[in-house]
Backbone as CSV, one residue per row, in Angstrom:
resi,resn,N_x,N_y,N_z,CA_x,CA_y,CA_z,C_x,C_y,C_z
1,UNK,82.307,91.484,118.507,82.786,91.860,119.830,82.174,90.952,120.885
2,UNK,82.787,90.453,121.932,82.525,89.631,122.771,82.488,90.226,124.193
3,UNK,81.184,89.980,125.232,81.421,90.872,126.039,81.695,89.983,127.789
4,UNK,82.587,90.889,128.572,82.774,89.958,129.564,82.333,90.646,130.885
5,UNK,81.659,90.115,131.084,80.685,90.127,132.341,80.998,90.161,133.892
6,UNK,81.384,91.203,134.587,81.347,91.243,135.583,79.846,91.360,136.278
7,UNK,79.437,91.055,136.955,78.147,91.576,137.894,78.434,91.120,139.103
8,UNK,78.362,92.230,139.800,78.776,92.006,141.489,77.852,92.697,142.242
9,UNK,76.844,92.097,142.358,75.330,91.916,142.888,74.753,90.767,143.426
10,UNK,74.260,90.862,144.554,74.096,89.621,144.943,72.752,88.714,144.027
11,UNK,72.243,87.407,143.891,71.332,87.010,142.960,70.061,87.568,143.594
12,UNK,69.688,87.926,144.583,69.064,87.864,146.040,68.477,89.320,145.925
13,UNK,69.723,90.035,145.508,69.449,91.819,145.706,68.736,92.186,144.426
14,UNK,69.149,91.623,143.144,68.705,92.205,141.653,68.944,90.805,141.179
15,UNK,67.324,89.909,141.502,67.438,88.818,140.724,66.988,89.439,138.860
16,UNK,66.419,90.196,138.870,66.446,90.707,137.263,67.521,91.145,136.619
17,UNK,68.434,91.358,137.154,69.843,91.460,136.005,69.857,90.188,135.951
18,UNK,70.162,89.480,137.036,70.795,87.806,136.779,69.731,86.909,135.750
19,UNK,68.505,87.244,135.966,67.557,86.809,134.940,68.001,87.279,133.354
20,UNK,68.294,88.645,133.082,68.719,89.091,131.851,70.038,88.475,131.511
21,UNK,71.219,88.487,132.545,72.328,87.923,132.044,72.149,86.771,131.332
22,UNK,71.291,85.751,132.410,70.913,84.008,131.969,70.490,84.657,130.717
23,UNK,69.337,85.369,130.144,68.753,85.144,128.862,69.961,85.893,127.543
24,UNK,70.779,86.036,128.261,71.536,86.462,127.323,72.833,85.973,126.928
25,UNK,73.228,84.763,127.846,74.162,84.251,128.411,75.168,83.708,126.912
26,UNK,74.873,83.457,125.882,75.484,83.393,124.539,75.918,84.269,124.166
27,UNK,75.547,85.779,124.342,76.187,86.768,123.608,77.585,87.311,124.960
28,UNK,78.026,86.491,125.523,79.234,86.697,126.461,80.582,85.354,126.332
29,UNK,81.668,86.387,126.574,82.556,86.131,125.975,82.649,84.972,127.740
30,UNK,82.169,85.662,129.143,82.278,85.268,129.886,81.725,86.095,131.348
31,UNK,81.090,85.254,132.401,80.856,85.960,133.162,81.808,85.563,134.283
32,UNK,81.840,86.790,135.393,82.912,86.239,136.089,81.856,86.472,137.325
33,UNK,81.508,85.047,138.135,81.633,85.173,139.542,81.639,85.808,140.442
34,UNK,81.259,85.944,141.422,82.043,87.040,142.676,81.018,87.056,144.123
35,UNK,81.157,86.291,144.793,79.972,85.991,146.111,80.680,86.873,147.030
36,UNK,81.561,86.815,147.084,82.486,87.213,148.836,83.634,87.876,148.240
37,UNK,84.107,88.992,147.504,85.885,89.152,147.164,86.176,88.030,146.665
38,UNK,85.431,86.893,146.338,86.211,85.713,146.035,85.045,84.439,146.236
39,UNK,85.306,83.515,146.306,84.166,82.216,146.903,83.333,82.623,147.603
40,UNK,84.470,83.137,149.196,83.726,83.005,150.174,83.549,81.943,151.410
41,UNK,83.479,81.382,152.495,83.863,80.946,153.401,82.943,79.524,153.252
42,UNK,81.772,79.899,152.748,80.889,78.931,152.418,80.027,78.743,150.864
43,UNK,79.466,77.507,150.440,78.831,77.937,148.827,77.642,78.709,149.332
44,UNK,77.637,79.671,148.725,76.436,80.562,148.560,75.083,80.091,147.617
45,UNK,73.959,79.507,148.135,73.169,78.734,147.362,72.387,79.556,146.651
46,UNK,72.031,80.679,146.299,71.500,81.702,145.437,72.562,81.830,144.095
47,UNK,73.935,81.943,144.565,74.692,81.529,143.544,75.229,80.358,142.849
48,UNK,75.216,79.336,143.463,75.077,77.902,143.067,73.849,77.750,142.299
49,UNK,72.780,78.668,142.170,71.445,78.458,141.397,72.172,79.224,139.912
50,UNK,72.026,80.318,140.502,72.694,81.170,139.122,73.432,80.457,138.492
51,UNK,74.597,80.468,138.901,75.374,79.379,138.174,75.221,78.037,137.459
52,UNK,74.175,77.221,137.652,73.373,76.361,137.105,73.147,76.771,136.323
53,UNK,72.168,78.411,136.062,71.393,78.692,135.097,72.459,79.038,134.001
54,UNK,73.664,79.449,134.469,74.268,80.549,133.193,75.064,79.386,132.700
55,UNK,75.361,77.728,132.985,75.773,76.982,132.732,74.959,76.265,131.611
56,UNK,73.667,75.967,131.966,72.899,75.304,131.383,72.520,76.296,129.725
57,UNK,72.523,77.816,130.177,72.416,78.615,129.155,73.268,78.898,128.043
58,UNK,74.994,77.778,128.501,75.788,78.231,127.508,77.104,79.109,127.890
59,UNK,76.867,80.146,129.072,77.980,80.908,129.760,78.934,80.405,130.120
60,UNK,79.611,80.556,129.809,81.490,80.331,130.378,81.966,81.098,132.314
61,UNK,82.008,80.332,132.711,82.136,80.750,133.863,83.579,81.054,134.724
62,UNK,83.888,82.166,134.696,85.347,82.565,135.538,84.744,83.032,137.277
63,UNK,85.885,82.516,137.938,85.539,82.885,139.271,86.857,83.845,139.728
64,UNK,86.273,84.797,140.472,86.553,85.882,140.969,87.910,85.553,141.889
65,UNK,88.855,86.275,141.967,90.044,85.911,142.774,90.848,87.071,143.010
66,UNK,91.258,87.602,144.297,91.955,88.491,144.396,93.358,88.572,144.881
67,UNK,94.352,88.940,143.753,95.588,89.031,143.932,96.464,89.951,145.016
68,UNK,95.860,91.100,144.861,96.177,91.905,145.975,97.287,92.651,145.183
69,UNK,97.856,92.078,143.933,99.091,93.014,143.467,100.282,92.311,143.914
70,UNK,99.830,91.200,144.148,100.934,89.974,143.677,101.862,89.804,145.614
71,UNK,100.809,90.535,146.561,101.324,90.495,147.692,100.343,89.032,148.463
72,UNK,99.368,88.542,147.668,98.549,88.025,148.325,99.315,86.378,148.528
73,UNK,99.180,85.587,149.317,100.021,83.955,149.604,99.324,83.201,148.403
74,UNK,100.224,83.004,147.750,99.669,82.052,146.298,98.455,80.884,146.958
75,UNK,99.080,80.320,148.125,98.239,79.371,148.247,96.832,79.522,148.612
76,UNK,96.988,80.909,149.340,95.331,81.243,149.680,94.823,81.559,148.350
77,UNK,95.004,81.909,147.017,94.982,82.341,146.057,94.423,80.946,145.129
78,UNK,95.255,79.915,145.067,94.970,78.408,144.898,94.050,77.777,145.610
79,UNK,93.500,78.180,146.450,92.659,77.583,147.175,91.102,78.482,147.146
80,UNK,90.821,79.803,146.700,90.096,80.304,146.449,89.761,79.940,144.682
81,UNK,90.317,79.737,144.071,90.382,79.397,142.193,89.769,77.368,142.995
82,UNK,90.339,77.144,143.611,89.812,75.412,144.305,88.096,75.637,144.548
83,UNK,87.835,76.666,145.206,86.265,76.383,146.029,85.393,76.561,144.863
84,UNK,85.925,78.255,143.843,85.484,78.316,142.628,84.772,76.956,142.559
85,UNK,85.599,76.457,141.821,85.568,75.040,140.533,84.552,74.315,141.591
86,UNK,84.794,73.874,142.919,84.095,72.687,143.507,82.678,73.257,144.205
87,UNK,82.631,74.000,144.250,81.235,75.195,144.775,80.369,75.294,143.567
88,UNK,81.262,76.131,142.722,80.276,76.574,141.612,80.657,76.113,140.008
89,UNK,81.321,75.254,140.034,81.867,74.568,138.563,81.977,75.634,137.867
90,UNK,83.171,76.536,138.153,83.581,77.690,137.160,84.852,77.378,136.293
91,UNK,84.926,77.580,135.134,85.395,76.708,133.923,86.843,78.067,133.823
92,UNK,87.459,78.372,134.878,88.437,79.252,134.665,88.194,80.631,135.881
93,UNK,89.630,81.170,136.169,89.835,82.459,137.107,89.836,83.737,136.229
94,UNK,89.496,84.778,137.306,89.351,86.348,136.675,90.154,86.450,137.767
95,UNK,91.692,86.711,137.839,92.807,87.148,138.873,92.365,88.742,138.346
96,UNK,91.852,89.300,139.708,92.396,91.399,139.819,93.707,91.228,140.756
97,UNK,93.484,92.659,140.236,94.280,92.893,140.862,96.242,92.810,141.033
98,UNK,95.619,92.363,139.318,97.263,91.597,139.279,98.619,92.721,138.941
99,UNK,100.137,92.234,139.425,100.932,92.810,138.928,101.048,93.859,138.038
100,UNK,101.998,94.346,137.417,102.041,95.259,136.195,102.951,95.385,135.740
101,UNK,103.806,95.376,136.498,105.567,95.676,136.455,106.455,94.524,135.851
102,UNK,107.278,94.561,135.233,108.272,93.493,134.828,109.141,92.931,135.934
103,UNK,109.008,93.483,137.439,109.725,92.553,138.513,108.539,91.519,138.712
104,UNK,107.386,91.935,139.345,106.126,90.974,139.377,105.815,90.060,138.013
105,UNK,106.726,90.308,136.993,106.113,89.037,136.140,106.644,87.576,136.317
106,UNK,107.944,87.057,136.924,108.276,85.747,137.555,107.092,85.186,138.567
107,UNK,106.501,85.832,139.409,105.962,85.865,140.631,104.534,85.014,139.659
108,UNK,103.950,85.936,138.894,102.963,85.881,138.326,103.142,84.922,137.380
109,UNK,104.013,84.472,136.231,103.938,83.494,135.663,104.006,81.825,136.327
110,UNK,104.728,81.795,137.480,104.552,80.864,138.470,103.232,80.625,138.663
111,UNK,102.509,81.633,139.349,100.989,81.582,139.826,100.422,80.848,138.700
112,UNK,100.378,81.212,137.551,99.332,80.862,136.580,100.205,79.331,135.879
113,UNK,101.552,79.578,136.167,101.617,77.752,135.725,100.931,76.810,137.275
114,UNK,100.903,77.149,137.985,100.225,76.769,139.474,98.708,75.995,138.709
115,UNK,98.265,77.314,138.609,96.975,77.008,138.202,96.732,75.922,136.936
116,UNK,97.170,76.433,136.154,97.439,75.174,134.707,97.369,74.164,135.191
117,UNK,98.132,73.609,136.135,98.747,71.909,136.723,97.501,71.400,137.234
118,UNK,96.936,72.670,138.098,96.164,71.816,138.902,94.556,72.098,138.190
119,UNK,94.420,72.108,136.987,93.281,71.529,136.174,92.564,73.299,135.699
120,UNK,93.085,74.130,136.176,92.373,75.469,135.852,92.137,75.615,134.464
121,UNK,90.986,76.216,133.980,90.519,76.073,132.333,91.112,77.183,132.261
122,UNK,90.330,78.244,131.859,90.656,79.728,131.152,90.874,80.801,132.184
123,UNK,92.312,81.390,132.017,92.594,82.085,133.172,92.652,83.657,132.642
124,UNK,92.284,84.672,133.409,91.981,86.170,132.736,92.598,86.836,134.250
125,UNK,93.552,87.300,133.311,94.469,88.565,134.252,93.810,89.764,133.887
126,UNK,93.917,90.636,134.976,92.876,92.270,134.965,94.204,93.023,135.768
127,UNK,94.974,93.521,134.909,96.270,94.577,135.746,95.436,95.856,135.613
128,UNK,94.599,96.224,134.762,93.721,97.240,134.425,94.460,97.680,133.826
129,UNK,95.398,98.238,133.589,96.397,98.628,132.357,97.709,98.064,131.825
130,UNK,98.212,98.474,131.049,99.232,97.722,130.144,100.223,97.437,130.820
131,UNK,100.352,96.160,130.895,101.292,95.563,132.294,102.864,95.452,131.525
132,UNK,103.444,95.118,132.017,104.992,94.937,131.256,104.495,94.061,129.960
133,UNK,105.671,93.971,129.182,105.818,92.796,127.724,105.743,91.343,128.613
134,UNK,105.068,90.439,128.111,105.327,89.241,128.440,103.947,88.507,129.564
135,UNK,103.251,89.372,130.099,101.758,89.256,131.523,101.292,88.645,130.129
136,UNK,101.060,89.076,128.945,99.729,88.664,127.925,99.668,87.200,127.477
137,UNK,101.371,86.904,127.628,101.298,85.486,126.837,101.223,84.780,128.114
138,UNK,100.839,84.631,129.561,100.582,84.374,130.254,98.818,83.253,130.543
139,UNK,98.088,84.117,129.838,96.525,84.254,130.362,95.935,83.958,128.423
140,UNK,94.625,83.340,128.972,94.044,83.774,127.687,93.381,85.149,127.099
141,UNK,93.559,85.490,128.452,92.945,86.971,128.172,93.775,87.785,129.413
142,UNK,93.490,89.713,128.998,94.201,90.101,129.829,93.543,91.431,129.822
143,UNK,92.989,92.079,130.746,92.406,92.816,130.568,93.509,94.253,130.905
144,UNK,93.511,94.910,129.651,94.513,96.104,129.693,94.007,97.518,129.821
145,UNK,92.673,97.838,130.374,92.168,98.889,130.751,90.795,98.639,131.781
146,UNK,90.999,99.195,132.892,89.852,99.352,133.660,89.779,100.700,133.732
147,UNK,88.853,101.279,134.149,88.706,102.502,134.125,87.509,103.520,133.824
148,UNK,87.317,104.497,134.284,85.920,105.208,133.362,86.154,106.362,132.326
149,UNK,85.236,106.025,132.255,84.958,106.650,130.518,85.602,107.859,129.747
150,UNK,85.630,108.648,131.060,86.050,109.995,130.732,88.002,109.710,130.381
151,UNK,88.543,108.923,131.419,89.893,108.625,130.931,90.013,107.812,129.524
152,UNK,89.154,107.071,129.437,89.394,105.866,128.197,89.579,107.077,126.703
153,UNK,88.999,107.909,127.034,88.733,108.929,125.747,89.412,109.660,125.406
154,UNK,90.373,109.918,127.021,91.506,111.413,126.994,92.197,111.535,127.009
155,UNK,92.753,110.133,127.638,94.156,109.550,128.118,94.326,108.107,127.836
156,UNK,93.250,107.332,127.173,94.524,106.135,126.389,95.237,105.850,125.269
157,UNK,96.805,105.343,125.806,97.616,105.084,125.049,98.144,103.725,125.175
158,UNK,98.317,103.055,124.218,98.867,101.597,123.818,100.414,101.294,123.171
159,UNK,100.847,100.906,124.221,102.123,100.336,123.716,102.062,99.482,122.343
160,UNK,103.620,99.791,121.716,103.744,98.540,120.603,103.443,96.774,120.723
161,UNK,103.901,96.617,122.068,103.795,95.200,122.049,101.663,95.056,122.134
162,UNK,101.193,95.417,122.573,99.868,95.462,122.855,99.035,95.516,121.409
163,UNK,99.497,95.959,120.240,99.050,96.678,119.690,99.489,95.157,118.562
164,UNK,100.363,94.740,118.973,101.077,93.252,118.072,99.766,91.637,118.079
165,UNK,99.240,92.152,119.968,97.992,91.194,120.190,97.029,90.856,119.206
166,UNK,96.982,89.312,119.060,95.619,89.209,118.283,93.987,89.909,119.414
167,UNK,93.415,90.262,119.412,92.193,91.013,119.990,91.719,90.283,120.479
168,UNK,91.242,89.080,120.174,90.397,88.031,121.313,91.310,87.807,122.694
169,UNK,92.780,88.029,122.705,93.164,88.191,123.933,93.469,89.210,124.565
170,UNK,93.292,90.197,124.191,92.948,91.860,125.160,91.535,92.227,125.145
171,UNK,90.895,93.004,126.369,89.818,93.134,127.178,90.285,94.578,127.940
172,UNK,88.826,95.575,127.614,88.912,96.599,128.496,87.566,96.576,129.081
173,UNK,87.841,97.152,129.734,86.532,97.255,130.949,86.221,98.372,131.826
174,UNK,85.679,99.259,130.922,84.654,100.674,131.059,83.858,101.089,131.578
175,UNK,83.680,101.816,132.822,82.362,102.335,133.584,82.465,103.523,133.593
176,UNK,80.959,104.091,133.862,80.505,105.313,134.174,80.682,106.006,132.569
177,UNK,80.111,104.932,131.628,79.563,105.009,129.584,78.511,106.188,129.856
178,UNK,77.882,107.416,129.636,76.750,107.308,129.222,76.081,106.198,128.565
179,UNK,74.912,106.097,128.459,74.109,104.934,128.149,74.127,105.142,126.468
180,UNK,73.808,106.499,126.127,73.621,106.550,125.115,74.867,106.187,124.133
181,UNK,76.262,106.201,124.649,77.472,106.463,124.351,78.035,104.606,124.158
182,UNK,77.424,103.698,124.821,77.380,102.289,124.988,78.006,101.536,123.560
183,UNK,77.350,101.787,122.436,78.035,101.597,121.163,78.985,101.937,120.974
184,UNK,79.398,103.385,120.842,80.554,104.061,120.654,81.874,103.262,121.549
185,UNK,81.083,103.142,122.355,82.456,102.532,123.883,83.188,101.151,122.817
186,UNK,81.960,100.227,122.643,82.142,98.832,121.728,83.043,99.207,120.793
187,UNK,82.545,99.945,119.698,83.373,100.222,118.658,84.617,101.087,118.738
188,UNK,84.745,101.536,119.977,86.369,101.895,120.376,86.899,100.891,121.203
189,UNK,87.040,100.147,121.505,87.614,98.994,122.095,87.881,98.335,121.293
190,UNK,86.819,97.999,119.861,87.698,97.085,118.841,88.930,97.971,118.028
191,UNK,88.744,99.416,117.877,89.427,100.409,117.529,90.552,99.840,118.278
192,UNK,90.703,100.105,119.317,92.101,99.988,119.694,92.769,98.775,120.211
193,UNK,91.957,97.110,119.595,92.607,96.569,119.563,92.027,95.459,120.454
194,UNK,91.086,95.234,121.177,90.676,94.601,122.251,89.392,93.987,121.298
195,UNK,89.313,92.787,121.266,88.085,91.959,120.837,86.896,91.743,122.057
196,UNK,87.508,91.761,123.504,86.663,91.604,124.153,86.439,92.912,124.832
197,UNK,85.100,93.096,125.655,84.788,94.363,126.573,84.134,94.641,127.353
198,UNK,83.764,95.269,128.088,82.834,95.685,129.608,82.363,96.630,129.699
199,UNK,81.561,97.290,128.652,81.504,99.011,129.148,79.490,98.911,129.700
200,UNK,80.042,99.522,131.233,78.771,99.644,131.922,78.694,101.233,132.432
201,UNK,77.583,101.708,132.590,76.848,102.973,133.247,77.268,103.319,134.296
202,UNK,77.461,101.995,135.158,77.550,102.878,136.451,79.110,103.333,136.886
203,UNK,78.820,103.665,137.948,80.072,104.792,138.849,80.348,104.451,139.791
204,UNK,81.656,104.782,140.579,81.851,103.748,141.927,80.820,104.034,143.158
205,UNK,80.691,103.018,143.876,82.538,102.614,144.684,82.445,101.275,144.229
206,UNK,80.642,100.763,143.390,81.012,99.205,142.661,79.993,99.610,140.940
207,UNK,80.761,100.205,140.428,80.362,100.119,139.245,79.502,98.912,138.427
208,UNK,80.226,97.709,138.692,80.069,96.754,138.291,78.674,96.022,138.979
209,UNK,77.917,96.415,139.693,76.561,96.223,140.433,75.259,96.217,139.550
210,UNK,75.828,96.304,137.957,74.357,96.676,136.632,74.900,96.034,135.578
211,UNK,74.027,95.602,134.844,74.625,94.905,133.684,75.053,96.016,132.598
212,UNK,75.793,95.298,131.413,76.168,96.196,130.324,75.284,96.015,129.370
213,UNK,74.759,97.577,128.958,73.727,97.798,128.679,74.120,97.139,126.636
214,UNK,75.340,96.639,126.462,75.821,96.083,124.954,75.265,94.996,125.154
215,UNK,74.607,94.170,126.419,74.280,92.697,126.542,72.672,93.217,125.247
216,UNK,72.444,94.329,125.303,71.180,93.656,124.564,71.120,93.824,122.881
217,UNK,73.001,94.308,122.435,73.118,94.370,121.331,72.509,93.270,120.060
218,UNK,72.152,93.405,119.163,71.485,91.900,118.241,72.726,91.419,117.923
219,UNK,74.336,92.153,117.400,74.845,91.334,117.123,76.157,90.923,118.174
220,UNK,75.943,90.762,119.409,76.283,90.283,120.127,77.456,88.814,119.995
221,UNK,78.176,88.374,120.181,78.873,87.153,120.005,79.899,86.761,121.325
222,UNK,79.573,85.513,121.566,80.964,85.205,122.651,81.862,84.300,121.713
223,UNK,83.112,84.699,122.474,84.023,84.649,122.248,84.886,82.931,121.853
């Protein structure tokens, strides 16, 4: 299982997660970025450090980008995936926020041939759930569940086409795990089909503010 890394903390606020991520930075499938909703207006030099480190350590780096749900101007969109790469040499986008629907998939396959052309490595769509047939062969990855814990257990269901995916390209991403429950989360995500995963402790309004407590699994693997 390969795990993908959100942390949306500043380096500044909890330089000890970012210290643990760096030392762990091999057992991730990928970390994704995130200074401002996105880049940010300027490079953030606490994160330009980080980023060094999780580079030099081996980490695959996606930068943070927000779609808005496919209302956002592609070009401001292209130009935030731009500062990424030239700010912080991030080797691929984490688009939220994306589409879901089979009208938004023209809109969206455009976007991401956009990106292709203009040199983008590994691109990861997050609809948070099972978007129409066709978003998956889009992205190298696609993340088909966000959500917490208590739904992942009670209420998910997987379409046929989803279920056809090889697993290294579906990704769910789980908060508010009990801690103790952290394994279990892993080994239901490969259960239903997802090679990659995110399951963290915390609870909103930014879940994603703590690392995942699977980073300190032994058999850990990126992707």
């Amino acid at each position: 299982m390969s795990l993908l890394i959100p942390l949306y903390v500043h380096p500044a606020q909890d330089p000890g997660a970012w210290h643990r991520l760096i030392t762990a930075a091999a057992r991730t499938y990928a970390v994704v970025l995130n200074p401002a909703s996105g880049p940010g207006a300027a490079p953030d030099p606490a994160y330009t450090a980080a980023a060094r480190a999780l580079r030099t350590a081996g980490a695959r780096l996606l930068g943070y980008v927000d779609t808005d749900y496919g209302t956002r101007d592609r070009a401001a969109i292209t130009e935030d995936v731009r500062r990424h790469r030239l700010w912080y040499r991030t080797d691929g986008c984490f688009l939220d926020r994306v589409t879901a629907t089979a009208e938004g998939l023209p809109d969206c396959r455009r976007l991401v041939r956009e990106l292709r052309r203009l040199g983008t490595g590994g691109v990861v769509l997050n609809p948070g759930v099972h978007p129409a047939p066709g978003y998956a062969r889009l992205a190298d990855l696609t993340v088909t569940f966000e959500g917490h814990w208590s739904t992942y257990v009670s209420a998910f269901t997987r379409p046929s086409w989803a279920a056809r995916q090889p697993p290294d390209r579906i990704c769910h991403l789980v908060y508010g795990v009990p801690a103790a429950l952290v394994p279990l989360a892993v080994r239901t995500a490969r259960e239903r089909g997802a090679g990659v995963c995110g399951p963290v402790t915390g609870e909103g309004p930014n879940p994603w503010a703590g690392l995942s407590p699977a980073l300190e699994f032994s058999d850990g693997v990126r992707g």
